[in-house]
C-alpha positions in Angstrom: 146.9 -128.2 271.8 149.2 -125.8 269.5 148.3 -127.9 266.7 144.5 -127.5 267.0 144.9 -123.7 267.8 147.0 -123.7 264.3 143.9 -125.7 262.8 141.1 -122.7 264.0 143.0 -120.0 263.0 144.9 -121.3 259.4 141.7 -122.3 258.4 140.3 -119.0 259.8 142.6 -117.5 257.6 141.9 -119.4 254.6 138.3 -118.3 254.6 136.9 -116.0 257.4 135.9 -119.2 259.3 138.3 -121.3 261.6 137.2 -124.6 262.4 138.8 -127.6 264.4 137.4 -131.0 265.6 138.2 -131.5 269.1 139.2 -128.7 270.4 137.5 -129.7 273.6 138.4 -133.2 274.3 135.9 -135.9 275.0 136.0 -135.9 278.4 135.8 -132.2 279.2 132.7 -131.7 276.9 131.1 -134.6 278.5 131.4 -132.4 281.7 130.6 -129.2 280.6 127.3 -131.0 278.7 126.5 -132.6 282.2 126.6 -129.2 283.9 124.5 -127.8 281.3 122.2 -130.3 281.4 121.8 -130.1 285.1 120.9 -125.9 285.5 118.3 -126.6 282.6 117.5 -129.3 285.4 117.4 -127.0 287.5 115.3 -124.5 285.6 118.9 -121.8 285.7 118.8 -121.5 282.0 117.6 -118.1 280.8 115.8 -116.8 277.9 118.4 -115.2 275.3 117.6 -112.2 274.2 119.1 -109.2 271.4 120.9 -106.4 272.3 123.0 -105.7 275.0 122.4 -105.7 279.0 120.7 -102.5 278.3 118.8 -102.6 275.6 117.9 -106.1 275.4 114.9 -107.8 273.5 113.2 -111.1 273.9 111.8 -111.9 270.5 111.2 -115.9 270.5 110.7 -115.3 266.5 113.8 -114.1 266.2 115.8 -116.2 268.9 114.7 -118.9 270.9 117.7 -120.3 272.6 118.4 -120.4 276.3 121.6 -119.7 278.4 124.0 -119.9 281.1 126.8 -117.3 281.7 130.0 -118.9 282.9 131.5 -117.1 285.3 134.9 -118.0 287.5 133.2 -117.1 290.6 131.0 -120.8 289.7 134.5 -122.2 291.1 133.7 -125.6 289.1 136.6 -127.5 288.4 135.2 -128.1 284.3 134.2 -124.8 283.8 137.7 -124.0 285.2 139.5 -126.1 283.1 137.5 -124.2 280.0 139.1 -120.8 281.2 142.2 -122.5 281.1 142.1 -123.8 277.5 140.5 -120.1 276.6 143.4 -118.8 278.2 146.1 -120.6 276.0 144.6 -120.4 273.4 144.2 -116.3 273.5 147.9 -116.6 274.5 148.4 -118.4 271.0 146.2 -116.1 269.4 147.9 -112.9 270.8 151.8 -114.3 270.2 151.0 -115.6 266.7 148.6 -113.1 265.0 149.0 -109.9 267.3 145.5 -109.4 268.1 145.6 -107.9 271.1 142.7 -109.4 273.1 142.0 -109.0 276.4 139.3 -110.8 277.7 136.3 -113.2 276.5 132.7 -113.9 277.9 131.1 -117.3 276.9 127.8 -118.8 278.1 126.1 -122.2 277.7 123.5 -122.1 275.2 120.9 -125.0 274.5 118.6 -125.0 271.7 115.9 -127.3 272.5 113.7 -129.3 270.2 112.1 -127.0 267.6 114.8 -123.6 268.3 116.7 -121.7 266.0 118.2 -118.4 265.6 117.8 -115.7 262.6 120.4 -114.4 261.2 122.7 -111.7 262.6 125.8 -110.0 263.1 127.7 -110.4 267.0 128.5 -107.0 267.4 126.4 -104.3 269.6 126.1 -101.1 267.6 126.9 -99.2 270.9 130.0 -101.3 272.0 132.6 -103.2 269.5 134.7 -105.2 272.1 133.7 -108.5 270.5 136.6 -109.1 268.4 135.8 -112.9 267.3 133.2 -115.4 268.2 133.3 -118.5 269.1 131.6 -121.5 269.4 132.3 -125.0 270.8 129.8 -127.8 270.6 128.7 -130.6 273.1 126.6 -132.9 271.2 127.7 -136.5 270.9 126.7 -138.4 267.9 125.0 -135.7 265.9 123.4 -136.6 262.9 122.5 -134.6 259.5 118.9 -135.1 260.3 119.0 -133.9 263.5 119.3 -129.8 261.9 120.5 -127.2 264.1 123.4 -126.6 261.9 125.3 -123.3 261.9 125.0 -121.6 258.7 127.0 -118.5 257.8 126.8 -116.2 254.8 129.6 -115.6 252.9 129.4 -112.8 250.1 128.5 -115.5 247.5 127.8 -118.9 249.1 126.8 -120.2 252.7 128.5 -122.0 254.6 126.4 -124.9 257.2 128.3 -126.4 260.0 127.2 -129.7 262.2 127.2 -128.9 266.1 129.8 -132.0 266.0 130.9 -132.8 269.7 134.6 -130.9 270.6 134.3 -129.0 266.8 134.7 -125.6 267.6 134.1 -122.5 264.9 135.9 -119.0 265.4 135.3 -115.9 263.1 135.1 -111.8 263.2 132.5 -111.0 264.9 131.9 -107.8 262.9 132.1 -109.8 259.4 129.7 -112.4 258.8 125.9 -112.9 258.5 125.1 -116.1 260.5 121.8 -118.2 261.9 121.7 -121.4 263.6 119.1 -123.4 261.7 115.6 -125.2 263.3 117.3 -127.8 265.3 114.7 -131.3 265.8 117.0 -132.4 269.0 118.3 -130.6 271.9 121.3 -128.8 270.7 124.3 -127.7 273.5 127.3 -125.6 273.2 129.4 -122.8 274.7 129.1 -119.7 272.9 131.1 -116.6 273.9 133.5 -113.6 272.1 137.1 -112.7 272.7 137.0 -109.1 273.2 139.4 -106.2 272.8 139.9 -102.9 275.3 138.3 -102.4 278.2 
């Protein structure tokens, strides 16, 4: 997995966005994609809203995704194995570039058919703990047509990502403008932040 972890963050480097293919393997985002699918199933998928726990607004103009926190108490053996690829690869993170993070929080998110997300900025104005977002993508066989690509503004262009099964994108969450585009299929991932103090 080191070189992967090299791939996100060199490229990160390069130009405020780190991305690498397969940094979940086939196998373990099948999984995690099955799980999601079966708490939206089971009607566990929650409305997203802005803002934190606090102050949080549901505006479906703004945001209309839904979500599933992950949480280690859940005990399932994919989630588990998640944490433990989040875990080395903060490890890597922290050894190589000094970071100093401490902990993360990541959540399933689908998108379903007709969803999309205006832009905005990760960061709470009352707390900055999220350090760097990230975002790792479950949907096999995705095609140009099918939207729901991640676009982020960079001072003078935009960038527009795939949701490409494994890929996974990684960038200050302080730094850049982003939306996820009108998606025309169900669109999965696992969306969280690395965080710092506290």
């Amino acid at each position: 997995m080191e070189k992967i972890f090299n791939t996100l963050i060199d490229s990160f480097i390069a130009n405020k966005v780190g991305i690498a293919n397969d940094f979940l393997d086939a196998p373990l985002a099948g999984h995690l994609k099955n799980n999601l699918i079966n708490l939206y199933k089971d009607k566990l998928l929650l409305a997203a809203g802005t803002g934190n726990k606090n102050t949080v607004v549901h505006n479906k103009l703004v945001r209309s995704d839904v979500i599933y926190w992950l949480d280690r108490q859940h005990n399932d053996q994919h989630e588990n194995a998640f944490f433990e690829l989040m875990d080395s690869f903060v490890a890597h993170l922290n050894l190589t570039c000094y970071t100093g993070i401490t902990g993360y929080e990541f959540h399933y998110t689908l998108y379903e058919k007709g969803s999309f997300y205006q832009k905005h900025i990760d960061q709470f104005q009352q707390n900055g703990s999220r350090a760097y977002s990230m975002v790792m993508y479950l949907n096999a066989d995705w095609k140009l047509s099918d939207g729901g690509e991640l676009c982020i503004y960079h001072e003078d262009s935009q960038q527009n990502i795939a949701p490409e099964n494994g890929k996974s994108v990684f960038f200050k969450s302080t730094d850049l403008l982003h939306e996820v585009l009108l998606t025309h299929v169900p669109r999965m991932s696992i969306t969280g932040w690395l965080k710092v103090g506290g």
